[in-house]
N, C-alpha and C positions, 0 to 999 in steps of 0.2 A: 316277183319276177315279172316280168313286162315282155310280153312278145310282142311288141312295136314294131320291131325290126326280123319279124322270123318271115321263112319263105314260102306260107301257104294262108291265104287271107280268106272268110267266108264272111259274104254277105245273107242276105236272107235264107234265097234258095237258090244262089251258087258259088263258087269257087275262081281264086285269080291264085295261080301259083307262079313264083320267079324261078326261072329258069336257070341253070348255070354261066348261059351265056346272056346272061344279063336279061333275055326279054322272058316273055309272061305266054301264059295259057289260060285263059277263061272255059269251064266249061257251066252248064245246069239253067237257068233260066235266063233268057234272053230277051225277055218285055222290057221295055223302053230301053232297050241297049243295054242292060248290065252287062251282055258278052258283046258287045259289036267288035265285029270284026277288025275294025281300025286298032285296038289298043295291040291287035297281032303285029303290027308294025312298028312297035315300042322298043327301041335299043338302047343299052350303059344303064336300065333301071338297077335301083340298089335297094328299093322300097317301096312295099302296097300296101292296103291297107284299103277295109271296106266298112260301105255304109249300107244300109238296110238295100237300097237298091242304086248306089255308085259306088264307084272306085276311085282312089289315086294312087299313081303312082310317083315314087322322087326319083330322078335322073342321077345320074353322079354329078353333073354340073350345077346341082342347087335350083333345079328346078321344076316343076311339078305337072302334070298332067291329069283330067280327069275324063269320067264317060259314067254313062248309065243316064238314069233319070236325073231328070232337071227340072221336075214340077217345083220343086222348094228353091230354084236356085243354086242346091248343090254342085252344080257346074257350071256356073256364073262365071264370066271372064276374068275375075280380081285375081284369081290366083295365077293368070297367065303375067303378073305382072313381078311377082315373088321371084328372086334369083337368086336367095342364101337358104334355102330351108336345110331342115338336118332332120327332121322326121315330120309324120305326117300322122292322125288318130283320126279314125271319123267317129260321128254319132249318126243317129237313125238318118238325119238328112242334112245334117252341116259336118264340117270338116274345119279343120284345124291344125296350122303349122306352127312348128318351134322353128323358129329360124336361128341360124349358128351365132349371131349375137345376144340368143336367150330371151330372146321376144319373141310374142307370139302372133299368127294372121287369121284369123275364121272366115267362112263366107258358105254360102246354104242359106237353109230354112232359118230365120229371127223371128217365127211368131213365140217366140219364147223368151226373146233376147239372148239365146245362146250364142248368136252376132254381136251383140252388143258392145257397142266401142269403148266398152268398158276395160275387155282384156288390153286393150293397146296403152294401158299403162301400166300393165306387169313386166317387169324386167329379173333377171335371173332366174328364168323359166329351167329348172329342170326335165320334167315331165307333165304332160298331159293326159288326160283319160275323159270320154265323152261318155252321158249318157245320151236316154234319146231325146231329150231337149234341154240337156247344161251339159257343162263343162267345168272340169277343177282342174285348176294348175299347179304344180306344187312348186314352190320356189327353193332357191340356195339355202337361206336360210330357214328351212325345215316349215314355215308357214305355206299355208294353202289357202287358195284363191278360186270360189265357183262363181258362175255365171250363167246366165238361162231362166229356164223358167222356176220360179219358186215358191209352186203353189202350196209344197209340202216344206215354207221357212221353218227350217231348225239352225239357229247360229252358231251351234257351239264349235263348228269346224273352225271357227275366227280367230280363237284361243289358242290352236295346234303353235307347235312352236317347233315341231320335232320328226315333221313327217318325213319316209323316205320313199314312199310309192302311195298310189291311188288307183282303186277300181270303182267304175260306175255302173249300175243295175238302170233300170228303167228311170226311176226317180229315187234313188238313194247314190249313198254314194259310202266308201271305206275307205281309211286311210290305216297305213299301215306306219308306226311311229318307230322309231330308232332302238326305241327299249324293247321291242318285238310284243309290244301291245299293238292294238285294234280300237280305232272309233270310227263310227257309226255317224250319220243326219240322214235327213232326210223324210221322203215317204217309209211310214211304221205301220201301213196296214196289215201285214204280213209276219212281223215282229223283224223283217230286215234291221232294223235300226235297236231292237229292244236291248235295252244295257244285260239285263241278264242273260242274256245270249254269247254274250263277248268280250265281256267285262272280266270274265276269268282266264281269257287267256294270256297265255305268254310263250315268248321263245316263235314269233309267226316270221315266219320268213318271205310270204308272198300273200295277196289278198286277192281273188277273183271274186264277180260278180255275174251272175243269172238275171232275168227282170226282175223277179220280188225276191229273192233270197243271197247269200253268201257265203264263200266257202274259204277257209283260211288254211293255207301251208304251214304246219311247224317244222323247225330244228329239228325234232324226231323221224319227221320223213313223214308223221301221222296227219290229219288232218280233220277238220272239223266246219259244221256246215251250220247256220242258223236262217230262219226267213222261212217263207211260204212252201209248206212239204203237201201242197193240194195232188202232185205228180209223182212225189218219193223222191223230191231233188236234195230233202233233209234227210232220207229214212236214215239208221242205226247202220246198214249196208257199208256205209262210208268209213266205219270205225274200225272197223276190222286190217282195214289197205293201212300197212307200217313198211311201205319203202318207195313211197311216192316222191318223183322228183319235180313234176309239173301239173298244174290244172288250171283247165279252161270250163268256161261254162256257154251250153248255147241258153235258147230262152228258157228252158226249164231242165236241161237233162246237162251232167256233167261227164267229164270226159278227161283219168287222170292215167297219166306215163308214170311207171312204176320205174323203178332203179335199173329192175333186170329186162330194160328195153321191151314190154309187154304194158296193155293198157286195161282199165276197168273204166265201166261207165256205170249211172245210174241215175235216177229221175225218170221223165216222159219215158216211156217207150213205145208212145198211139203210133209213131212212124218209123217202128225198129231203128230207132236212133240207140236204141242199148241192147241191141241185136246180139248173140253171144256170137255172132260173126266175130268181132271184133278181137273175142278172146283168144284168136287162133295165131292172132300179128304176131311177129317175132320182131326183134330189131330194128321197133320204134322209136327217132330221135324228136319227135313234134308231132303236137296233136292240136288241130283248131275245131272249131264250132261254128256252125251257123245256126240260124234259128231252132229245125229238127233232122240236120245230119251233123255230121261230123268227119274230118280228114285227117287221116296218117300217114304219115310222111316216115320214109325206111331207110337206111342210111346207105343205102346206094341209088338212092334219088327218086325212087318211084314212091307211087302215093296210091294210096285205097280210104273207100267212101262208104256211108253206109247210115242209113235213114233213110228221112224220107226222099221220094224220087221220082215226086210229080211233074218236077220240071229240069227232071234229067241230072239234077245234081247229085245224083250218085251214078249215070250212064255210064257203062263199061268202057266209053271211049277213053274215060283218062289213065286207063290202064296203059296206055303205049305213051305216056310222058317218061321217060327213064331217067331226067336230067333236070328234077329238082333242084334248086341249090342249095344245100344243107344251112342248116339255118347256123347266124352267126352274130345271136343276140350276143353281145358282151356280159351281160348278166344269166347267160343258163346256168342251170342247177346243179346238172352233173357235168 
């Protein structure tokens, strides 16, 4: 599943959520503008979507807006020039659109070549997924396409012939294939990438990724985690959850929606990011992550935070947002 299009977007250490009436709320750390004030004047958005420390957002008229930091370029002019996009993905400092003809546009940070005018001859772009210096596209017909930095070459994603989603970690990457198999490239420091890890399953219905690790959704509702357990973002913990309908991951701690509208976490907890706060939620329909908090979203539009909250991205004030707008991936679970 792909929450591209859900209504609560976390960047490192803060939050953009879309509103019912179309605009946005930024709350939690506000250095180099990730909150500035100006994106409060944002009306008709239909779509956000964050980067380690920017944001975009898409208009309903097909076209894009961004804020935050601009050391890398991530909010470089090229995108004010874009007027078909149909979603938008970021990585830690570039950003990337599908545009409605199934092309794609990038612009940010390129010392990796994750810019690289290489993507500009992919056509029948279904989906995108960034890490934090590449990008994989996955195309109509079932092949994938990455781009960026590729100090960790493994080619075998060349060969896919059959992908239907992609998630990206720090420097690896998953593809999730049609048979409800799982492969792996990438960075294997961690055993992210190790075929024993993932080579056994079957029946995966969705693929998340953390910076060194990965955690995959089955058919069963069960789920299963391989990759760097230095936090307990692998532990045994995870094996027990059998009615999970969604998972997100921040950099090391996960974060899954159970069937009966209730959430578990586990991994990091240095910044009660797996707070048993959490356990209390009732009538959870979205859960996102940012680096070490995480946000839940309740199906009468308000939202609660919880980790860390050094720069206020857990602060009580977003308690008075009441008018989330429920999220309305085409692809949710339940």
């Amino acid at each position: 599943m792909s929450t591209d299009n859900c209504s609560v977007a976390c960047g490192d250490t803060y939050t953009v959520a879309l509103l019912s009436d179309n605009t946005i709320q930024c709350w939690g750390n506000s250095f180099n503008d990730r909150c500035d004030p100006v994106c409060l004047t944002f009306t008709d958005v239909i779509q956000i979507a964050c980067g380690k420390c920017h944001s975009v957002v898409l208009f309903s008229n097909g076209t894009v807006q961004c804020w935050g930091d601009n050391k890398a370029d991530q909010c470089n002019p090229l995108y004010k020039t874009l007027t078909d996009v149909s979603k938008v993905v970021c990585g830690s400092y570039h950003s990337v659109a599908l545009l409605s003809d199934k092309t794609i546009k990038c612009w940010g940070d390129n010392s990796g070549n994750q810019c690289d005018d290489v993507h500009l001859t992919f056509t029948n772009v279904i989906q995108v997924a960034c890490g934090a210096c590449h990008s994989v596209a996955v195309l109509a017909d079932g092949t994938v396409r990455s781009w960026g930095d590729n100090s960790d070459s493994n080619p075998s994603h060349k060969t896919l012939t059959n992908a239907i989603q992609v998630a990206c970690g720090l420097r690896h990457s998953v593809a999730l294939l049609s048979d409800g198999t799982v492969h792996c490239w990438g960075d294997n420091m961690w055993n992210q990438c190790d075929p024993l890890s993932y080579k056994t399953l079957t029946n995966v219905i969705q693929v998340a990724c953390g910076y060194n690790y990965s955690v995959a959704l089955l058919a069963n509702s069960t789920i299963q985690c391989w990759g760097s357990n230095q936090a307990q973002q692998c532990d045994p913990l995870h094996k027990t959850f059998t009615n999970v309908s969604q998972v997100v991951c921040g950099s090391a701690h996960t974060v899954a929606l159970l069937s009966d509208r209730t959430i578990r976490c586990w991994g990091n907890n240095t910044s009660n990011q797996c707070d048993p706060v959490h356990r209390t939620f009732q009538d959870v329909i979205q859960v996102a992550c940012g680096s070490a908090h995480s946000v839940a979203l309740f199906a009468d539009g308000t939202v609660r935070c919880w980790g860390a909250n050094q720069w206020k991205q857990c602060d009580p004030t977003h308690f008075d947002i009441k008018n989330v707008m429920l999220p309305f991936c085409s692809d949710m679970l339940w």
